[in-house]
C-alpha positions in Angstrom: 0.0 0.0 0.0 1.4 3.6 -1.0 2.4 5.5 1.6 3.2 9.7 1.7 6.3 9.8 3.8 8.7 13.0 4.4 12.3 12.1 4.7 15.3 13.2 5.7 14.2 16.5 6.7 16.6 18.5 8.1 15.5 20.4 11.3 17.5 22.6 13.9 17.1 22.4 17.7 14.7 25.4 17.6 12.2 24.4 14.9 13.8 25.4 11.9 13.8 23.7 8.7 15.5 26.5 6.3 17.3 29.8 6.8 15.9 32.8 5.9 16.3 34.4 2.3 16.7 32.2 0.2 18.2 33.2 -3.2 20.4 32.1 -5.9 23.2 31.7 -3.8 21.4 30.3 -0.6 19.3 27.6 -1.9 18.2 26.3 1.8 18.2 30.1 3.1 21.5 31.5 5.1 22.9 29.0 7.6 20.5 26.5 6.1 23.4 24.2 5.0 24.2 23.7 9.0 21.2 21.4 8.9 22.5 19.0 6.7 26.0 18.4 7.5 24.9 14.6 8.5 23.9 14.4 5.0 26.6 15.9 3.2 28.9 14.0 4.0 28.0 10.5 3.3 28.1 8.4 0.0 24.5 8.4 -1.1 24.7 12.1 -1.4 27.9 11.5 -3.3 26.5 9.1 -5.3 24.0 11.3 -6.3 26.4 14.4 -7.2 28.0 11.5 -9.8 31.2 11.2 -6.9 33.2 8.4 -5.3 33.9 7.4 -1.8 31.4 9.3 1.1 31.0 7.9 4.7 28.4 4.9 5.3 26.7 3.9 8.4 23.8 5.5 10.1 23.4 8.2 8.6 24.0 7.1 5.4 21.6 5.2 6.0 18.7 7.3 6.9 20.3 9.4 3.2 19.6 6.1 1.4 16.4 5.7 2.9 15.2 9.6 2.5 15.4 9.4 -1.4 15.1 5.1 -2.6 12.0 3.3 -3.2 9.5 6.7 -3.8 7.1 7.0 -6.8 6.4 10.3 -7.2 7.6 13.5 -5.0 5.9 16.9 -4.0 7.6 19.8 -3.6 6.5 23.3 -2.9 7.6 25.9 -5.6 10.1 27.6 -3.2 12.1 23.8 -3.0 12.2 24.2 -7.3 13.8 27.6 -7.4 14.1 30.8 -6.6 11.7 32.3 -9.0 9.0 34.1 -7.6 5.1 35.4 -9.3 4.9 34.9 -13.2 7.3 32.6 -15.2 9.1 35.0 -16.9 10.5 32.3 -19.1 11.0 28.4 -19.6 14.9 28.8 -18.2 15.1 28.1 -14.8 14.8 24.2 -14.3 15.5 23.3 -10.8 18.3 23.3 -8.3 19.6 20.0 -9.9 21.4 20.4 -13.1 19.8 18.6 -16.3 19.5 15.1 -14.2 18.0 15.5 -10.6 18.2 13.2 -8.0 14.1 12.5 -8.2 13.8 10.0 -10.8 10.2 9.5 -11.1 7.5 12.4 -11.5 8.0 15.4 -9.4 4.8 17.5 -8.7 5.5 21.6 -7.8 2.8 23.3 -6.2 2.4 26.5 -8.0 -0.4 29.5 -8.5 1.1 29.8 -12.0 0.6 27.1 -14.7 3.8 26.4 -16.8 4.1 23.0 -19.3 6.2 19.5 -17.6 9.3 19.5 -18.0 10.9 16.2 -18.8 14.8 16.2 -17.3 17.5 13.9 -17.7 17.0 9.9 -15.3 13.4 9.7 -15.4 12.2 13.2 -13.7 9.6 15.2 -15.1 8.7 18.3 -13.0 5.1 18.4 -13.0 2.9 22.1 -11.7 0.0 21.8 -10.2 -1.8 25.4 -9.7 -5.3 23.2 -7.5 -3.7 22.8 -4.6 -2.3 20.3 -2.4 -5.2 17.5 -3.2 -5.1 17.2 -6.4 -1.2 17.6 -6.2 -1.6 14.2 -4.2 -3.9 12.7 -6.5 -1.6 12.8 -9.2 1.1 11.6 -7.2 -0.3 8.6 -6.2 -2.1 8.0 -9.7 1.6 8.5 -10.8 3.6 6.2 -8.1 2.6 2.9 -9.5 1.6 1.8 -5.9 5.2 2.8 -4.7 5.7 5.4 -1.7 5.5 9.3 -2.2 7.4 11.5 -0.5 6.7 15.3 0.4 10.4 17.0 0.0 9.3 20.5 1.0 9.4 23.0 2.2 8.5 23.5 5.5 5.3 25.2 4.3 4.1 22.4 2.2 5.1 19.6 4.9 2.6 21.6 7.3 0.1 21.4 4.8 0.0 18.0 4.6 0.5 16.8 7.6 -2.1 19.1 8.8 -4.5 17.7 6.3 -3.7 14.0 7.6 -1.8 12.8 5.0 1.3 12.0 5.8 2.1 8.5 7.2 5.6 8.8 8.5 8.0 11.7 9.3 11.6 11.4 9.3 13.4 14.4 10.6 17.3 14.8 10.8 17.6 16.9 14.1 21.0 19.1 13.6 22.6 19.6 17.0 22.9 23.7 15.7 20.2 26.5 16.9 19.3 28.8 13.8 17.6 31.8 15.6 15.3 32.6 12.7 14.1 31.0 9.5 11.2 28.4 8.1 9.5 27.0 11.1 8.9 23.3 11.0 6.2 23.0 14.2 4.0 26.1 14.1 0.8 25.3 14.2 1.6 21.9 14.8 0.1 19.2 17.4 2.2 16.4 16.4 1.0 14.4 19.0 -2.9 15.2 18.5 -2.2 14.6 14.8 -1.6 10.9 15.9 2.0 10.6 15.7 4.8 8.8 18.1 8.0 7.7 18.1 8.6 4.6 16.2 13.0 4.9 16.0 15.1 7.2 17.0 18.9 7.1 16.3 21.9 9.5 17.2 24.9 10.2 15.6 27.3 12.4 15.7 26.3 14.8 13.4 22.2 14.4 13.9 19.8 12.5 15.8 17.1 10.4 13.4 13.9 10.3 14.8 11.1 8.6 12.9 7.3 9.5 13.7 4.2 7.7 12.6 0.7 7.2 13.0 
């Protein structure tokens, strides 16, 4: 049975899952790369960047796990790019380079309609201007009965959890305070929502902890 998971989520000790202004140059907002020095670091996210060599063990892992065995993806707009209103034109692509690390049909919540766009490995970036349910709906139509994960931001992950979706959460808890930024919890009962600890796993460089319903 499909399940919507988010994984390897990178959160700080006070809440926060990105720094604030993002741009060009900050892709995960200024000090946002402190959340995911346990990821960096290991040889799936080598692997992905086309590189030898990387560290294995735990939190390889929980890397391994956060991006194998999915069907489709969801991401909010502001986890695609920078770009803000109107398209002004069909350049701007993703993060990635011309062969992202998705692999199967990414859906981006948008206002603003634009055409797919099929990349390089078996991505296509999808936008869906109805919302988060019909985002879904295509997801799992699109998943072939695999998993789906929600990669963000911290907006969209709210929305779906609020709205009872989400049947896992795996969140990489940085041992770093960010001050200020995109918070994870507001608004949040986790624990009213149905959710409890099912794993939990320190390192040295995060602690794992897996919630689900």
């Amino acid at each position: 049975m499909t399940k919507v998971k988010v994984a390897g989520f990178g959160v700080s000790l006070d809440g926060f899952a990105a720094g604030i202004d993002q741009s060009l140059d900050n892709p995960l907002g200024v000090r946002g790369p402190e959340l995911f020095q346990w990821f960096f670091p290991t040889q799936s996210f080598r692997q992905m960047q086309g590189k030898e060599g990387g560290e294995t063990g735990p939190d390889d892992e929980f890397a391994r796990r956060a991006m194998a065995g999915f069907g489709a993806f969801i991401l909010g707009r502001n986890m695609f790019g920078p770009v803000r209103g109107e398209w002004p034109d069909d350049q701007w692509k993703g993060w990635w380079g011309d062969n992202p690390p998705y692999h199967a049909p990414t859906f981006i919540l948008t206002h603003y309609p634009r055409p797919p766009i099929e990349m390089e490995g078996g991505t296509t970036f999808y936008f869906v201007t109805d919302g988060i349910e019909v985002a879904l709906q295509k997801a799992r139509e699109a998943a072939g009965g695999k998993d789906i994960k929600i990669g963000g931001g911290a907006e969209t992950v709210r929305h779906y959890i609020r709205a009872g979706h989400v049947d896992e959460i795996h969140l990489a808890v940085a041992p770093v305070v960010l001050g200020e930024g995109e918070s994870l919890f507001s608004g949040l009962d986790l624990r009213a929502l149905g959710y409890r600890t099912v794993e939990h796993v320190p390192t040295a460089r995060a602690t794992h902890i897996v919630l689900a319903k």
